[in-house]
C-alpha positions, 0 to 999 in steps of 0.5 A, spaced: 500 500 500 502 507 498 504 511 504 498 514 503 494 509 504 498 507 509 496 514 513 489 513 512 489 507 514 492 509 521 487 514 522 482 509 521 484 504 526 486 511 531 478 512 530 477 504 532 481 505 538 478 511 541 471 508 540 474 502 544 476 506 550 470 510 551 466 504 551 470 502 556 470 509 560 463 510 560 462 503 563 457 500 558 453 506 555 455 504 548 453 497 546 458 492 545 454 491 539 453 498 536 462 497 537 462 492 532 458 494 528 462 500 526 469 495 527 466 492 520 463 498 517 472 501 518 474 495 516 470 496 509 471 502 509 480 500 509 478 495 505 475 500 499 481 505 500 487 500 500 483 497 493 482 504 491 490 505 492 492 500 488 488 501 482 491 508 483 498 505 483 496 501 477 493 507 472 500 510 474 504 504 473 501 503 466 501 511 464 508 511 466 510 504 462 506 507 456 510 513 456 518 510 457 515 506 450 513 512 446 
């Protein structure tokens, strides 16, 4: 994955993480559940990005390689 992607995803994972902490920190306000979900919704989301990237890299990869031919 590009740096890019990589700083994205991080970001990502931050967010998974501070939604962790405060359903701990508020002792259960936040269903277990509704967590989860938005874990999987996160993980989608990664998903698609780092599935974006790589199309994007390609794209470049084939421009760049066309380019070196001409």
């Amino acid at each position: 994955m590009s740096d890019m992607g990589d700083l994205v995803g991080s970001h990502l994972v931050w967010i998974l993480q501070l939604l962790m902490i405060a359903e701990r920190t508020l002792g259960g306000l936040v269903r277990p559940e509704k967590i989860e979900e938005m874990n999987e919704e996160l993980t989608k989301v990664i998903e698609d990005f780092d599935r974006a990237v790589n199309v994007e890299a390609l794209r470049l990869a084939k421009k760049t390689s066309k380019q070196r031919c001409s």
